[in-house]
C-alpha positions as CSV (number, residue, x, y, z in Angstrom):
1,X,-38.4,-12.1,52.4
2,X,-39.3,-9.1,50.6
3,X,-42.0,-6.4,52.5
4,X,-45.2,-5.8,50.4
5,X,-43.7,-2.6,49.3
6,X,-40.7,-4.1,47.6
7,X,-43.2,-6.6,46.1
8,X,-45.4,-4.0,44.4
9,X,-42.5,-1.8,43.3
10,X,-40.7,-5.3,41.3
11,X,-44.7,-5.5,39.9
12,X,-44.5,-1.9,38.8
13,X,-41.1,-2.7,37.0
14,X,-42.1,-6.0,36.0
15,X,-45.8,-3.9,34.4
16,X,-43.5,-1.5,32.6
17,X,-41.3,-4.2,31.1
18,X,-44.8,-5.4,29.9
19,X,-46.2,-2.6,28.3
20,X,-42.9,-1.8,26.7
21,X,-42.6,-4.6,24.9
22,X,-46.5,-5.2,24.2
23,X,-46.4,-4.1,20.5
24,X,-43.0,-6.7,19.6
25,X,-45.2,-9.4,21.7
26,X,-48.5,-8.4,19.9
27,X,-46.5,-8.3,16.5
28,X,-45.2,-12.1,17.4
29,X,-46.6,-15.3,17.3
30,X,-45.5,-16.0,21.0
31,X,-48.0,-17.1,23.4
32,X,-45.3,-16.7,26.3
33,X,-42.7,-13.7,25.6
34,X,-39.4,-13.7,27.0
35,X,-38.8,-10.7,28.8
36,X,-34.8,-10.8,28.2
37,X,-34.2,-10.2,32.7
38,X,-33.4,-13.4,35.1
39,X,-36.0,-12.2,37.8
40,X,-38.6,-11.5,35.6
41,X,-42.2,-13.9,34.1
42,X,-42.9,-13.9,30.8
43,X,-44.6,-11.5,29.2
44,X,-48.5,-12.6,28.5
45,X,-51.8,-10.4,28.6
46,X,-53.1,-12.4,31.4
47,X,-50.0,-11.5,33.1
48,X,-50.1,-7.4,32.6
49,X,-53.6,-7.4,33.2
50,X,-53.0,-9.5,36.1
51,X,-50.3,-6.9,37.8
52,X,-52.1,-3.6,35.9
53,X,-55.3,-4.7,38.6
54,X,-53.2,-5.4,41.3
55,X,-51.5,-1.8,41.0
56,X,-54.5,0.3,40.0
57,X,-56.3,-1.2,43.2
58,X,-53.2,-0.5,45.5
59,X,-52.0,2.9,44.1
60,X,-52.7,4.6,47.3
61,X,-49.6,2.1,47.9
62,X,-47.4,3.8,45.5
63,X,-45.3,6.9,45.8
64,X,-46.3,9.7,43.7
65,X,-43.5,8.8,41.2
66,X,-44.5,5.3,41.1
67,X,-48.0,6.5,40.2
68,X,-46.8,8.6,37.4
69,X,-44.8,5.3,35.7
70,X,-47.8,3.2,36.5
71,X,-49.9,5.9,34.4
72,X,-47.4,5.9,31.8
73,X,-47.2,2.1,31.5
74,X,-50.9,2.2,31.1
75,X,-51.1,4.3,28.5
76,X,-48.2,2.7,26.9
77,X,-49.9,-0.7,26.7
78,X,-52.8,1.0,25.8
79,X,-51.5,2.4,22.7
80,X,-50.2,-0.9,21.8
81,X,-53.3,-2.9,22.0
82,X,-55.5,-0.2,20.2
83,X,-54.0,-0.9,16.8
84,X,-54.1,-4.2,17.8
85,X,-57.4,-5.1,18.7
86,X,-58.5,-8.4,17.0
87,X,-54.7,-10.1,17.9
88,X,-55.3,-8.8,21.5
89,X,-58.6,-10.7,21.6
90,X,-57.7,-13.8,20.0
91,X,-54.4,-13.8,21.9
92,X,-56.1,-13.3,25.5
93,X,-58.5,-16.5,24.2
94,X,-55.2,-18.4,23.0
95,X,-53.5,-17.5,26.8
96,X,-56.9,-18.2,28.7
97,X,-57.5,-21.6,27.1
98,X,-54.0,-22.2,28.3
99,X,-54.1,-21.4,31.4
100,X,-57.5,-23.2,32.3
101,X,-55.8,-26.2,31.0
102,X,-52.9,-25.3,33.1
103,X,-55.0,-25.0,36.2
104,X,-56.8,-28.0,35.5
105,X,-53.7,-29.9,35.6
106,X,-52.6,-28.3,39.0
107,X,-56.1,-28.9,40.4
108,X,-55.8,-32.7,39.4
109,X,-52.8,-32.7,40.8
110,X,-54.3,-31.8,43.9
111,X,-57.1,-34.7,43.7
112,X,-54.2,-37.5,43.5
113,X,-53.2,-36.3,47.2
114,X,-49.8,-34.2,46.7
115,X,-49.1,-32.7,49.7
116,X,-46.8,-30.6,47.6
117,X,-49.2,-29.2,45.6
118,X,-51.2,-28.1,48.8
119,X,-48.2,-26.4,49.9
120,X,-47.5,-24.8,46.9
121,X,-50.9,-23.3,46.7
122,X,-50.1,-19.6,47.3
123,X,-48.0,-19.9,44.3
124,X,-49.9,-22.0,42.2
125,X,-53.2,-20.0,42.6
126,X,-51.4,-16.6,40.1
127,X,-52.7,-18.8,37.5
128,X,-56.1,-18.9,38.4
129,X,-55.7,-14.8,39.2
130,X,-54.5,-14.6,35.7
131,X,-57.7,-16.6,34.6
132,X,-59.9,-13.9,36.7
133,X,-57.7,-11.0,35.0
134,X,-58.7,-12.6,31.4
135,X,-61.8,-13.4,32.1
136,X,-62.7,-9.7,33.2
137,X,-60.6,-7.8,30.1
138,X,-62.6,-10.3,28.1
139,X,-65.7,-9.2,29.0
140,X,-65.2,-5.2,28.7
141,X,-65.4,-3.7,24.7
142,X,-63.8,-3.9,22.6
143,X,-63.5,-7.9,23.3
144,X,-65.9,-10.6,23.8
145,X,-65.7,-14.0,25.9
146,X,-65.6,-17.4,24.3
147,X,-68.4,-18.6,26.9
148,X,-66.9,-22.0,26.3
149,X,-63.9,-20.8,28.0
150,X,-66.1,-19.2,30.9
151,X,-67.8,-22.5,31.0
152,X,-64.1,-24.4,31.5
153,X,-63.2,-22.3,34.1
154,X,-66.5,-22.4,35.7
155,X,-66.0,-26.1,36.2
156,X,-62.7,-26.1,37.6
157,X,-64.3,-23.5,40.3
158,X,-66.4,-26.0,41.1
159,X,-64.1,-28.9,42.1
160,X,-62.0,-26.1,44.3
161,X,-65.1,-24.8,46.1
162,X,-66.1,-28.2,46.8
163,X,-61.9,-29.1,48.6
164,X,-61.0,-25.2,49.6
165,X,-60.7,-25.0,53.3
166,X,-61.8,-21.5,54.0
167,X,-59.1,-19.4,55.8
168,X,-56.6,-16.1,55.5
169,X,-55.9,-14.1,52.4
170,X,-52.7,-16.5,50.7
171,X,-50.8,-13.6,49.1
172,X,-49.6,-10.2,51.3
173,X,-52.0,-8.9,53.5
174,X,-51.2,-5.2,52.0
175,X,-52.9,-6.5,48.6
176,X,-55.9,-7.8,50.1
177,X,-57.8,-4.9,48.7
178,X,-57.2,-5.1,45.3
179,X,-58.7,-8.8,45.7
180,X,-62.4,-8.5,47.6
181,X,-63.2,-11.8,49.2
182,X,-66.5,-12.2,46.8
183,X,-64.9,-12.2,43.3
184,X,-61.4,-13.6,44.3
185,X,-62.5,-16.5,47.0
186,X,-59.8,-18.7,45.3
187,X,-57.1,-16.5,47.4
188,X,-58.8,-17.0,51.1
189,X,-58.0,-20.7,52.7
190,X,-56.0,-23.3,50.7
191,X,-57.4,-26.9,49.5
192,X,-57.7,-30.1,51.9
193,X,-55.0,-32.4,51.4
């Protein structure tokens, strides 16, 4: 099993994969971008924005070096969305309506009594993390929310809250920071079976 460390370094590489390739992605009509490497995701917004959080929060995590290529990720992907600003938007929407829907599915998967599903949880919750990263890129200028997409997500909270067991932090306990129990409850306790 890898330690946190390696896990944040593969993030760092998977985040400048991402940002290098966020103006062909932004220039395509993909939704879900793939990458061209066996032990990397496909590239999505929701999925940078996802790992840029997790690394910004935990760069007293980094060496000095990895700090340097996060910056430089960063500002790579941020040249790449500012001449792109109305595709980014509408492509975040596109990828957050997807992934509530995906979620929704999980979650009902969960109410038909899967154990699998329960035991899959840690895993399964990086889309709603992804949903949280949309949601707040969304949110900050230059973009605005679809509140009926807030609204979707909103209710699938609801059903969780009412089955979510409260309990330990279900990702590494070195990224706990970067997820403050108050804004990311989803990732403390796992669902009743």
């Amino acid at each position: 099993m890898a330690s946190s460390e390696e896990k944040l370094a593969h993030d760092l590489e998977i985040l400048q994969a991402m940002a290098g390739q966020m103006d062909d992605y932004l220039r395509s009509e993909s939704l879900f971008w793939p990458m061209g490497y066996s032990d990397m995701p496909q590239l999505t917004l929701g999925g940078y924005w996802l790992r840029q959080h997790r690394l910004t929060a935990l760069r007293h995590l980094l060496t000095s070096e990895q700090q340097a290529q996060l910056d430089e990720a960063v500002q790579t992907f941020n040249t790449a969305v500012s001449e792109w600003v109305v595709r980014t938007e509408k492509r975040a929407h596109t990828e957050l309506e997807a992934r509530v829907r995906q979620w929704g599915e999980y979650l009902r998967d969960l109410a038909d009594k899967n154990a699998g599903e329960v035991v899959s949880y840690p895993a399964q919750v990086e889309v709603r993390a992804i949903i949280a990263a949309l949601l707040d890129q969304l949110q900050q200028r230059p973009y605005t929310l679809d509140p009926k997409l807030a609204r979707a997500a909103t209710s699938l909270d609801q059903g969780l809250r009412a089955r979510l067991s409260g309990g330990e932090f279900v990702w590494p306990e070195a990224w706990q920071p970067a997820y403050p129990k108050a804004a990311y409850w989803f990732l403390y306790g796992r669902p009743r079976a």
